[in-house]
C-alpha positions in Angstrom: 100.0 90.1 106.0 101.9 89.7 109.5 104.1 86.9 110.6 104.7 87.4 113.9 107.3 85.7 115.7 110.8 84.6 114.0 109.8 80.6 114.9 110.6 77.8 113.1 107.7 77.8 111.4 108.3 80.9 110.0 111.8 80.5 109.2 111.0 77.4 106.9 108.0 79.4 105.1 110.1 82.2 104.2 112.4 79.5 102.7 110.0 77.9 100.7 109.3 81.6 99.0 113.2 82.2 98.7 113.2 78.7 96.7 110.0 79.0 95.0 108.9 82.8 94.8 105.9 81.6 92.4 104.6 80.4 96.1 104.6 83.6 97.8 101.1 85.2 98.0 101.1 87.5 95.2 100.1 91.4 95.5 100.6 91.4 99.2 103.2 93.2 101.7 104.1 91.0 104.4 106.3 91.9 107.5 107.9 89.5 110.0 107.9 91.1 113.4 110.5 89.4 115.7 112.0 90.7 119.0 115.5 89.5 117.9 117.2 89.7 114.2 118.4 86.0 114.5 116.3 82.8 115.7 117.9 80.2 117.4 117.8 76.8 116.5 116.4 74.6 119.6 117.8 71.8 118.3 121.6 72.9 118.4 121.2 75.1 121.8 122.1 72.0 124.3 125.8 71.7 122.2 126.0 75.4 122.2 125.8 75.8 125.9 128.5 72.6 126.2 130.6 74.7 124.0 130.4 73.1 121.2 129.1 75.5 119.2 129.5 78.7 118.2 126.1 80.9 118.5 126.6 82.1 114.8 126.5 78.5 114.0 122.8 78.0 115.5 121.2 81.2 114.1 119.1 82.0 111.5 119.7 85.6 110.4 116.0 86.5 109.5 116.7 90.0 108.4 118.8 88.3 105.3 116.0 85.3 105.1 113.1 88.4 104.8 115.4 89.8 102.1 116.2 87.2 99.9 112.2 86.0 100.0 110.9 89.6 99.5 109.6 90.8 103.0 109.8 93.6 105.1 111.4 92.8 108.7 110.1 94.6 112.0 112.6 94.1 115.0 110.1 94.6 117.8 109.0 93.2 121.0 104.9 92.2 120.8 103.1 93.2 123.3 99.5 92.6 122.9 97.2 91.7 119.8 94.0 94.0 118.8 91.1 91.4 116.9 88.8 94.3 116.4 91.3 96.9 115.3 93.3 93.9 113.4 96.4 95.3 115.1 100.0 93.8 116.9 101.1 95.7 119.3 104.3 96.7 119.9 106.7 97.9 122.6 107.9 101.6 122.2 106.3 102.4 118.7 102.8 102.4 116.2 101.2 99.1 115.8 100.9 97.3 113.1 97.9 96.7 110.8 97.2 93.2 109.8 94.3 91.7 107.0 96.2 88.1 107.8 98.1 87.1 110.7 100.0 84.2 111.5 101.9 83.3 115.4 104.4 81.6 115.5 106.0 83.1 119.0 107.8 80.4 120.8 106.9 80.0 124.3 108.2 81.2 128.0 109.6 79.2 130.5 106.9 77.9 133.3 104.2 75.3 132.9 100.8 75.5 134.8 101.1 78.0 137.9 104.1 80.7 137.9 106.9 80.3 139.8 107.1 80.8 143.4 107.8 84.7 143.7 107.9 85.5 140.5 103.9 87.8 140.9 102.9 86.2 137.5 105.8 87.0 135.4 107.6 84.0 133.5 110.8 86.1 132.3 112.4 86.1 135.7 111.4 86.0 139.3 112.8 85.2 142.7 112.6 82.1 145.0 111.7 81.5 148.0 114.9 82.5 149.6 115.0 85.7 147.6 117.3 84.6 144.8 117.2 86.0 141.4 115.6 82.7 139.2 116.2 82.8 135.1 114.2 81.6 132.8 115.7 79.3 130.6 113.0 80.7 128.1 113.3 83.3 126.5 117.0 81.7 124.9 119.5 85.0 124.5 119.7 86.4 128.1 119.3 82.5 129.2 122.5 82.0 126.7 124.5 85.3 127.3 124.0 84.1 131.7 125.6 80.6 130.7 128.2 82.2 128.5 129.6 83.8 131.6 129.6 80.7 133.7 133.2 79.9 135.1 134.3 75.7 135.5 134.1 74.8 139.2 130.8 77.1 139.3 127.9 75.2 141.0 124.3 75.5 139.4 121.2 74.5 141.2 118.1 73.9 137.8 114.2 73.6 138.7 113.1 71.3 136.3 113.3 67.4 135.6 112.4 67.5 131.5 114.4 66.9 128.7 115.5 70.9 128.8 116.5 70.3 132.2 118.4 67.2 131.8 120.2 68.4 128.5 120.9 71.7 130.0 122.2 70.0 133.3 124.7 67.9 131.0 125.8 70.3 128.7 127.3 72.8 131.9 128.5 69.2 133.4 130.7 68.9 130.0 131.7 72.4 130.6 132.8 71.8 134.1 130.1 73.1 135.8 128.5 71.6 138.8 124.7 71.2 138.5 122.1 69.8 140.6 118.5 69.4 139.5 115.9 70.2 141.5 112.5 67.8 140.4 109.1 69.4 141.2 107.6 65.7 142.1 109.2 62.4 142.6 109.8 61.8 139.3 111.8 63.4 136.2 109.2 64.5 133.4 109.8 61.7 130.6 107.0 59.8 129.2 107.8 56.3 130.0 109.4 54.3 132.7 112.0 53.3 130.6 113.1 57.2 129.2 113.1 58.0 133.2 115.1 54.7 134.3 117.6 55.5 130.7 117.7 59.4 131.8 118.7 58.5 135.8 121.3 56.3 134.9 122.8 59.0 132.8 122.8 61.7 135.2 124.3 59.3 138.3 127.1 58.4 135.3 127.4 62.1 135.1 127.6 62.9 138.8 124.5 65.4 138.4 122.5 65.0 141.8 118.7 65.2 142.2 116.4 67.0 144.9 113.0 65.4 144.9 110.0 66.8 146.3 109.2 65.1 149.8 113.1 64.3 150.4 114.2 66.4 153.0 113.9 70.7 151.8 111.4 70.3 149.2 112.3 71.1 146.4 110.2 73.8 145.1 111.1 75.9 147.7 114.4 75.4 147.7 116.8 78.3 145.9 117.5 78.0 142.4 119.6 80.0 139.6 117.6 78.9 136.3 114.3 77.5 136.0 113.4 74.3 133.5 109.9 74.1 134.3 108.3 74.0 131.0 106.6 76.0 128.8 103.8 78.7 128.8 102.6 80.8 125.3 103.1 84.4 126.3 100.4 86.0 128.2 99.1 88.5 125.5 97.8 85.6 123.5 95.1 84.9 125.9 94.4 88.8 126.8 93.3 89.6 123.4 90.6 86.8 123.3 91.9 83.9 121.4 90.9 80.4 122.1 93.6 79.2 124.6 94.4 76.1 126.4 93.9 76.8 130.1 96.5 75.1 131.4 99.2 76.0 128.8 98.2 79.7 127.5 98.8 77.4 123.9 96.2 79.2 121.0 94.5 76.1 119.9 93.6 76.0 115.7 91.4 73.8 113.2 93.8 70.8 112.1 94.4 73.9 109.0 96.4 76.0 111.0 93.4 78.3 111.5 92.9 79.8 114.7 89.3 78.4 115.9 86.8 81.4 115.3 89.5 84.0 113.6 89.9 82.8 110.0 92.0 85.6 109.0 94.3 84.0 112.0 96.9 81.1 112.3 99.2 80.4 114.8 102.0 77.0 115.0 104.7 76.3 117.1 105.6 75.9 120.5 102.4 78.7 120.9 99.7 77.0 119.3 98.2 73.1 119.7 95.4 71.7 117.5 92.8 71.1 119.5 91.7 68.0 118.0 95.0 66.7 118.1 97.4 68.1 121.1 101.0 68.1 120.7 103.4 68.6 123.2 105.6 71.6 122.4 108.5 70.4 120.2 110.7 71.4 117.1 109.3 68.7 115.0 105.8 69.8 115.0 106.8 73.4 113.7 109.2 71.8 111.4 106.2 69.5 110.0 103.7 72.3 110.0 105.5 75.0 108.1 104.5 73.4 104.6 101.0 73.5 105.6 101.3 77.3 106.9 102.5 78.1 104.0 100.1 76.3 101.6 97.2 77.8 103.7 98.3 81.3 104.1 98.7 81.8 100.3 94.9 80.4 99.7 93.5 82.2 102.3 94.6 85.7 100.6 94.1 84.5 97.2 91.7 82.1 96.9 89.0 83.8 99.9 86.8 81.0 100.8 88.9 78.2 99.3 89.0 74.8 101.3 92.2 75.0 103.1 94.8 72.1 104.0 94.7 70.3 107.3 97.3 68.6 109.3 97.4 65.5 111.0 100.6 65.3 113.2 102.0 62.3 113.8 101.2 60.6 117.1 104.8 60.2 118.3 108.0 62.3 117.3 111.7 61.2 117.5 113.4 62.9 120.6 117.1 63.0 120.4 118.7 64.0 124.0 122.5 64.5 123.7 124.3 63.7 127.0 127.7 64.3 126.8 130.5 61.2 128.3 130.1 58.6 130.9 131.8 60.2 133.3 130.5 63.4 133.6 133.7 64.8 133.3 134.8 67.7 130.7 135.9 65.5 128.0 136.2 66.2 124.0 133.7 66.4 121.5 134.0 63.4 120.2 133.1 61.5 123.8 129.5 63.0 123.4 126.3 60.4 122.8 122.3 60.7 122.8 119.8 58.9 123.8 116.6 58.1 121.3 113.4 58.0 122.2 110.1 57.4 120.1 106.9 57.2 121.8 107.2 54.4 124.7 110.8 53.5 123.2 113.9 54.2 124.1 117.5 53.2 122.4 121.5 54.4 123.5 123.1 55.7 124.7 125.5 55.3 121.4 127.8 58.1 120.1 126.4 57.4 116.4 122.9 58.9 117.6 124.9 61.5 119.0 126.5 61.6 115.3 123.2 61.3 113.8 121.5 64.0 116.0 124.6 66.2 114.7 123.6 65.9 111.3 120.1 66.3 111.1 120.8 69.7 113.1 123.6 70.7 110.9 121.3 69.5 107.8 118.3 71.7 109.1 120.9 75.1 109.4 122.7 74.6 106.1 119.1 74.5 104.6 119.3 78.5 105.7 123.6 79.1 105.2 123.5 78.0 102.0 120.7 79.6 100.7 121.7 83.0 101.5 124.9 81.9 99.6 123.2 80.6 96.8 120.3 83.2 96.0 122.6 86.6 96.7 122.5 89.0 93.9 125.0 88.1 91.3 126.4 91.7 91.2 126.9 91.3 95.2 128.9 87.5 95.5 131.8 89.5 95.6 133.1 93.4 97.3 130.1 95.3 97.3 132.0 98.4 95.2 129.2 98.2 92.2 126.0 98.1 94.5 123.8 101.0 94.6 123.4 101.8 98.3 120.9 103.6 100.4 120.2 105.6 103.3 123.2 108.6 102.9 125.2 106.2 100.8 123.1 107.6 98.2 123.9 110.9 98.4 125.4 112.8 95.6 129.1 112.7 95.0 130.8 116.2 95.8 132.3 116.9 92.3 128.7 116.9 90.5 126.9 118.7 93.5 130.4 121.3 93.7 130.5 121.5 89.9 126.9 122.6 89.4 127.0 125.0 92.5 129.7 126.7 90.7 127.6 126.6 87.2 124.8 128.4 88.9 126.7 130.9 90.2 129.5 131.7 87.6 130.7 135.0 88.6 129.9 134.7 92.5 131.7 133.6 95.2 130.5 130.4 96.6 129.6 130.5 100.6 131.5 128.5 103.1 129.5 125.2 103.6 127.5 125.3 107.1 125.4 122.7 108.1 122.3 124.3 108.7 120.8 127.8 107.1 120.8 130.8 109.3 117.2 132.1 108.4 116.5 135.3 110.5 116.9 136.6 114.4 114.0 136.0 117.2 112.9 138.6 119.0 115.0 137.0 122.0 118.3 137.3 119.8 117.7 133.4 118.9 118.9 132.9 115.4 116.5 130.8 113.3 118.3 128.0 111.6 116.5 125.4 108.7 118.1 122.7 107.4 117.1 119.6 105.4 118.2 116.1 104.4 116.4 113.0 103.3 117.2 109.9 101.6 116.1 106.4 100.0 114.7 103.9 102.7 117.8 102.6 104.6 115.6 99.1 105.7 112.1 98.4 104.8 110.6 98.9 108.2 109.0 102.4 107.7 109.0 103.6 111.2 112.5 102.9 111.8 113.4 104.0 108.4 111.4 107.4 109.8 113.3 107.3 113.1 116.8 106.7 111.6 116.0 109.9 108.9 115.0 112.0 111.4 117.7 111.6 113.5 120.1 111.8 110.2 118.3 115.3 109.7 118.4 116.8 113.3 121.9 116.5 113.1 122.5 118.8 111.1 121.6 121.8 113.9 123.1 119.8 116.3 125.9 120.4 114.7 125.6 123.4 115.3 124.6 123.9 118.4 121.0 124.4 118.0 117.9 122.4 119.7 115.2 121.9 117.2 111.5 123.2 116.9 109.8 122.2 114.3 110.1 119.5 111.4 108.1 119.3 107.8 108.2 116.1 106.0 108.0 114.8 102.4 106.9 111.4 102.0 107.0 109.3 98.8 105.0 106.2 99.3 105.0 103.3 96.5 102.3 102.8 94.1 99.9 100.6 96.2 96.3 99.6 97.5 95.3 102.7 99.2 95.0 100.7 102.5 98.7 99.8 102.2 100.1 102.9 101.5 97.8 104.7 105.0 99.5 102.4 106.7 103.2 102.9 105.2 102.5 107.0 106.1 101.2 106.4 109.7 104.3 103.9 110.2 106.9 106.7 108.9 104.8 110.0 110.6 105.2 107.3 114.0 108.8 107.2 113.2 109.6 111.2 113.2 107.0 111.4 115.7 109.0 108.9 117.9 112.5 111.4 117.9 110.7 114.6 118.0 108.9 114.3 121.0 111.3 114.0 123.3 112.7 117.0 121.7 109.8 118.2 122.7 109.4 119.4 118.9 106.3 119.3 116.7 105.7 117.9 112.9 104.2 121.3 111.8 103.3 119.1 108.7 104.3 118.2 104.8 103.7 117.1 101.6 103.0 113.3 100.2 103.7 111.6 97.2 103.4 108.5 95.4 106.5 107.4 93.5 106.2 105.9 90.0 108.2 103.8 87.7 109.3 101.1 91.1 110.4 104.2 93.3 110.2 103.0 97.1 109.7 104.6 99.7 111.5 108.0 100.6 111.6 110.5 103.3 113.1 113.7 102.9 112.9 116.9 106.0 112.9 120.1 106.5 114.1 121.1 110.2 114.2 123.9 111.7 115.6 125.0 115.0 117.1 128.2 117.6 120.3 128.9 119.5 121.8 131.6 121.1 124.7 133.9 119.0 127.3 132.7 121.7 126.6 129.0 121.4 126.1 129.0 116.9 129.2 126.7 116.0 130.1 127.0 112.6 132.4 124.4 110.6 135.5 126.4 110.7 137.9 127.9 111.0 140.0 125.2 113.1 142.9 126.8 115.6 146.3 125.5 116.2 146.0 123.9 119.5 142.5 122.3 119.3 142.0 118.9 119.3 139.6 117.0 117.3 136.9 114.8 119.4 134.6 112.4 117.1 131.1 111.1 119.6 130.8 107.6 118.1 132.1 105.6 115.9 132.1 104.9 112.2 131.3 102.4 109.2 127.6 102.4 108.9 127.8 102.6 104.8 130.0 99.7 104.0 128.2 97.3 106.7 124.7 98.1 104.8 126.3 98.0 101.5 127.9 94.3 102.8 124.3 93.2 103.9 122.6 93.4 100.9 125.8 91.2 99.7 125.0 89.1 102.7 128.2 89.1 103.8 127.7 91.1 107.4 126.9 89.4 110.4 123.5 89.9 112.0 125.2 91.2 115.2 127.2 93.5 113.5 123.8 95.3 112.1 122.1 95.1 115.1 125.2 96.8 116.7 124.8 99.5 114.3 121.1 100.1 114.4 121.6 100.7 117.8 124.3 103.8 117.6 122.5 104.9 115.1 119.2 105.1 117.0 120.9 106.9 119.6 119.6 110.5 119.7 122.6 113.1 120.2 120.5 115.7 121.4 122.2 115.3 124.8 125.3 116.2 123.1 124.8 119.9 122.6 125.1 121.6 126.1 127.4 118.8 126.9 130.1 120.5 124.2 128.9 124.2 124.9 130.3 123.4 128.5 133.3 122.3 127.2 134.4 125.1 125.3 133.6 123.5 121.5 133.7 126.4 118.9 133.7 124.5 115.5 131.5 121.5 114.9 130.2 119.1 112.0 128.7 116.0 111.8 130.2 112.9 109.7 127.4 112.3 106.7 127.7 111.2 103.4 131.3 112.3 102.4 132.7 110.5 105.1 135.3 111.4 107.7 137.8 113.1 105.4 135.3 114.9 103.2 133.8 116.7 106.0 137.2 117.5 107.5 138.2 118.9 104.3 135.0 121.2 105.2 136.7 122.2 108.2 139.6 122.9 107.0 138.5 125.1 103.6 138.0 128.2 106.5 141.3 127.7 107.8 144.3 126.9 105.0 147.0 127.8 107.3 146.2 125.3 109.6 147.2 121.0 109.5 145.1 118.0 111.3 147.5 114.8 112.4 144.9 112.3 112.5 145.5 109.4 114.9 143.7 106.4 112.7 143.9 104.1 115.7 142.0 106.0 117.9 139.4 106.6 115.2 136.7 103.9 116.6 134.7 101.8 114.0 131.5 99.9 114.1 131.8 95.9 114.7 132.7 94.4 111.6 133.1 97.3 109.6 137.0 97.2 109.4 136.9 93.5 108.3 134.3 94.0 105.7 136.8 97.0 104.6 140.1 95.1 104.8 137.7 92.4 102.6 137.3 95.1 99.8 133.6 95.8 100.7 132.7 99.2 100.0 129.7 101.4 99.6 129.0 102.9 96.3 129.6 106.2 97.7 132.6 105.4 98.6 134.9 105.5 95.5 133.6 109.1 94.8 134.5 109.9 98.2 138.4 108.9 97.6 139.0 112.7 96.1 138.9 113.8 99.3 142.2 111.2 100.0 144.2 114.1 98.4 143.8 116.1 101.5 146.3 113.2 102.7 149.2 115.1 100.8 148.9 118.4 102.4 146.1 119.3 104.6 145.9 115.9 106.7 148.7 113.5 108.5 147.2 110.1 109.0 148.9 107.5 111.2 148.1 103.8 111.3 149.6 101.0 111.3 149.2 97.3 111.7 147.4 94.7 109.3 144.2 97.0 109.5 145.8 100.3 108.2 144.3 100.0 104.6 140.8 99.6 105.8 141.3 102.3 109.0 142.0 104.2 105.5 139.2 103.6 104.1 136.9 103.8 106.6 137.7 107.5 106.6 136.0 107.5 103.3 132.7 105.7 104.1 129.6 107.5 103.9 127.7 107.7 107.3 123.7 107.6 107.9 123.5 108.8 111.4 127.2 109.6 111.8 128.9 111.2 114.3 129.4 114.7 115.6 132.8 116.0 115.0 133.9 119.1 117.1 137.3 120.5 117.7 137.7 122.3 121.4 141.2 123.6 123.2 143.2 120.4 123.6 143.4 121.1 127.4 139.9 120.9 127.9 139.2 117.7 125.9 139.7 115.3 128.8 137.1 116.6 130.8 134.7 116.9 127.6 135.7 113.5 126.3 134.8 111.8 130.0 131.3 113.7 129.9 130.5 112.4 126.4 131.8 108.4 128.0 129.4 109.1 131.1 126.1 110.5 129.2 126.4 107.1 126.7 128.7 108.1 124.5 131.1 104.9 125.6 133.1 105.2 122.7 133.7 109.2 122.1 137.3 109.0 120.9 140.0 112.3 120.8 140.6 111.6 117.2 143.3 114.1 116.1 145.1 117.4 116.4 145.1 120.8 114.7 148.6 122.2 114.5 150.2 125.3 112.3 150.9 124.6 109.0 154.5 124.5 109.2 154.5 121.6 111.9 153.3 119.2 109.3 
């Protein structure tokens, strides 16, 4: 089953299974799909652009919400929806399969016809007078425009709703000068009295009005964000659904059911029940989701089973906060709101203003506190005893050194390279193979496959190769043969997805299906060329290099904190997207530069694979610069908070390099975690190469200008004496 969309709906049925997991449908996968990682609360958004709020404080973090209830989350943008294929498609990767889908989208800015100049498009067009126009819908880059606003700034908003008005008031608190711009004669309230109430508020507030017919009209006058109501997205209607013309809205049975798609339900700002329309508000998804969730579980289990309907209530309590009389930037505490029900209209008071502050407080603590509440006991605390995945689980290096050394008794071990040298081309190409693999890092299976395969290319990056060809070994779970095609296709999409613009080829591989509770796994086998001249091995490091490192570091403990639920949602988005970044690019780049020894960062860390480096070379020292090292948002905090992956304390043998082999300098509050964080196992680490040090500005401003914005000079390698 799909949910797609990270709405309110949805939020509040993926609650109900977190409390009550007897509730959730049982033998079934089910995957959110949401374009961002957090969902806003609507509710909260007009204090958070006054400033009132901080935007952690109105967001839901649905990847922790889809792990505490027991489902897999899909960051992705939809783009269309198949019926006859029963498939959502997404931007920039497979689609997904669906036997049971449920919408719950939200809605873009623009009621009825676009905007003028905008071709269609309800994201963001251009006036009349050529001026860029934002949406106010979709919320982050609506948010992240405001954010930036300077007092003294003047705003011109298109729109005369209750988003216009609150918006218009909540930059007036801020300081900033806004003028609305009606598209009639009228604002867009349902009764006299709201409009007369709503007028009076914005002369107190010294927030102007253009109405259409008054001089310029205003429609065609030039505007910087666009309140102009609400449209469901476009898709919706292109893949055949039953929509409301004027609207785009997917219209349902009073069950939540889309009308003639059983097998679909939609709610929320996208969806209306036709027998009973709703304008788009919070309430109504707030009021549907029990129903959803009621209906969704009967329709898989019980096929055929009467399903619940839903009779929403004629009139729903709008509270509009305004901010002070004045219109002046004033504290907090000079805020009030407006109530309206139906026809009826009461304030403005500051206790409705107090009373619309804890209702939305109330509705976000039902999601703070139950991440709190329902995390794993042996994860309330520093993540130290947690079992980690992705490269965190790796094998320590004592047990992996110890039975290399068993095997071989009487031999001499061979220096550790990254990848195999296999044979010479024709050409003089040597043939390198390499492999890696691990546990699933997240439960999305193509980015699982994605961040895997970049893990394992890595490995002839790293030594300087370009790669050909890639087998795979996939363990799926034991599951309904249906399920488990689609968890293949979804990880073979994934490889597929960094491969191709390698312009290599899956040549092909072996499957499995784990027993006993084993997960999903990926394991490959890559296999690559490059010339003699350009074939950097680890070592041996030269007095005089320098030490560059291509990105930074800290992936392990801020996975290891998440399933503690103790990392922020922007601090693993961060990381997903380093770690997505292919560093293909980075190859010739260094060859140009004069690199001659390379590695990447992997499972034993910063230190372990510098103790690598230096095994071919013990005359040599490195003088470490742990300032300069740069680290992944909210890793060193997490650190400095004792987090740790598992890994991690079997990576602390390597800290005895700090006696001899390695100086490391840091200081400040931060210099136990900088510390530590050159013990954290990496998934999609880093490149380390060491080049002449006179040559390192020029490679270290090439790495900054292809991407690599925070490529770092790390650390020097000097003659053993100068230690």
């Amino acid at each position: 089953m799909l949910l797609a969309g990270g709405g309110h709906s949805h939020a509040l049925v993926l609650r109900q299974w977190v409390m009550a997991p007897s509730r959730r449908p049982a033998g079934t996968l089910i995957t959110l799909v949401s374009r961002a990682s957090t969902a806003l609360y609507s509710g909260m958004v007009p204090g958070l652009v006054a400033g009132l709020y901080q935007r952690s404080e109105c967001a839901i973090d649905l990847r922790r919400l889809c792990g505490l209830a027991g489902v897999s989350f899909v960051q992705a943008e939809i783009t269309g929806l198949d019926l006859g294929q029963r498939q959502l498609e997404l931007a920039g990767r497979a689609p997904l399969r669906f036997d049971s889908l449920s919408l719950d989208v939200g809605a873009l800015t623009g009621e009825g016809a676009p905007l003028p100049g905008t071709n269609g498009s309800q994201l963001d067009g251009k006036n009349a007078d050529g001026i860029s126009e934002l949406a106010v819908k979709p919320l982050e880059p609506f948010l992240d425009w405001s954010e930036a606003l300077e007092p003294g700034r003047s705003v011109r908003i298109r729109g005369g709703g209750a988003a216009a008005v609150e918006v218009a008031l909540a930059l007036r608190h801020r300081g900033v000068a806004a003028r609305l711009l009606l598209r009639g004669e009228e604002l867009h309230f349902e009764s006299a009295a709201a409009r007369r109430a709503v007028e009076r508020l914005l002369a107190a507030a010294a927030i102007p009005m253009e109405r259409q017919g008054s001089g310029q009209a205003a429609v065609q006058a030039a505007a910087d964000l666009a309140c102009t109501g609400s449209r469901a997205p476009a898709w919706l209607a292109a893949s055949g659904l039953p929509v409301q013309a004027a609207s785009g809205r997917v219209l349902t049975e009073p069950t939540l059911a889309v009308i003639g798609h059983p097998q679909v339900f939609a709610s929320g700002d996208c969806a209306l029940i036709a027998a009973s329309p709703r304008p788009p508000a919070g309430v109504w998804a707030v009021r549907a989701a029990p129903v959803l969730a009621s209906n969704l579980r009967r329709q898989l289990e019980q096929p055929g089973a009467s399903l619940q309907s839903w009779a929403p209530q004629a009139w729903a309590l709008q509270l509009l906060g305004v901010g002070a009389a004045s219109g002046a930037a004033t504290e907090p505490q000079a805020f009030r709101a407006l109530a309206f029900w139906g026809p009826f209209v009461l304030g403005p008071h500051r206790w409705l203003w107090r009373w619309k502050q804890w209702i939305d407080r109330r509705f976000m603590a039902r999601f703070t506190d139950l991440a709190a509440a329902m995390a794993p006991a042996n994860a309330a605390g520093p993540a130290g005893a947690m079992a980690c995945r992705g490269c965190g689980a790796k094998l320590a290096a004592r047990p992996l050194a110890g039975a290399l050394a068993r095997l071989d008794p009487h031999g001499q071990a061979p220096p550790a390279e990254d990848a195999a040298v296999l044979a010479v081309a024709a050409d003089g190409e040597l043939l390198l193979q390499s492999i890696d693999g691990f546990p699933a890092l997240v439960d999305d299976p193509w980015l699982n496959a994605r961040l895997t395969t970049l893990h394992a290319c890595s490995d002839l990056w790293a030594c300087g190769a370009s790669v050909q060809s890639v087998q795979a070994l996939v363990t799926v779970p034991q599951a309904a043969a249906a399920l488990q095609e689609e968890l293949l296709l979804q990880t073979l999409a994934g490889v597929r997805s960094v491969l191709e613009p390698l312009g290599a080829t899956l040549i092909g591989g072996h499957t499995l299906e784990g027993r006993d509770g084993a997960g999903l796994a990926l394991a490959l086998t890559v296999n690559g060329r490059v010339p003699p001249a350009r074939h950097w091995p680890k070592g041996p490091l030269l007095p005089g290099d320098v030490l560059l490192l291509s990105r930074p570091l800290g992936s392990g403990v801020l996975f290891a904190a998440a399933m503690a639920g103790a990392a922020q949602p922007q601090w693993i988005d961060a990381a997903l997207a380093v770690m997505q970044a292919s560093q293909a690019e980075l190859v010739p780049l260094l060859a140009a530069h004069g690199v001659r020894v390379c590695t990447d960062v992997t499972g034993f860390g910063l230190l372990g694979h510098l103790g690598e480096m230096l095994a071919a070379a013990p005359e040599v020292r490195v003088a470490l610069d742990g300032e300069a090292i740069p680290a992944l948002p909210g890793a060193l905090e997490l650190l400095e908070r004792g987090y740790a992956s598992s890994l991690a304390p079997a990576n602390a043998s390597a800290l005895a390099l700090l006696k001899g082999a390695v100086r490391f300098s840091s200081g400040g509050p931060l210099a136990a975690a900088r510390e530590a964080l050159l013990l954290d196992p990496q998934t999609c680490g880093p490149l380390l190469a060491a080049l002449p040090a006179q040559r390192a500005p020029a490679a270290l401003a090439a790495m900054r200008a292809a991407g690599f914005s925070e490529a770092a000079l790390i650390g020097q390698v000097l003659a053993g004496e100068a230690v």
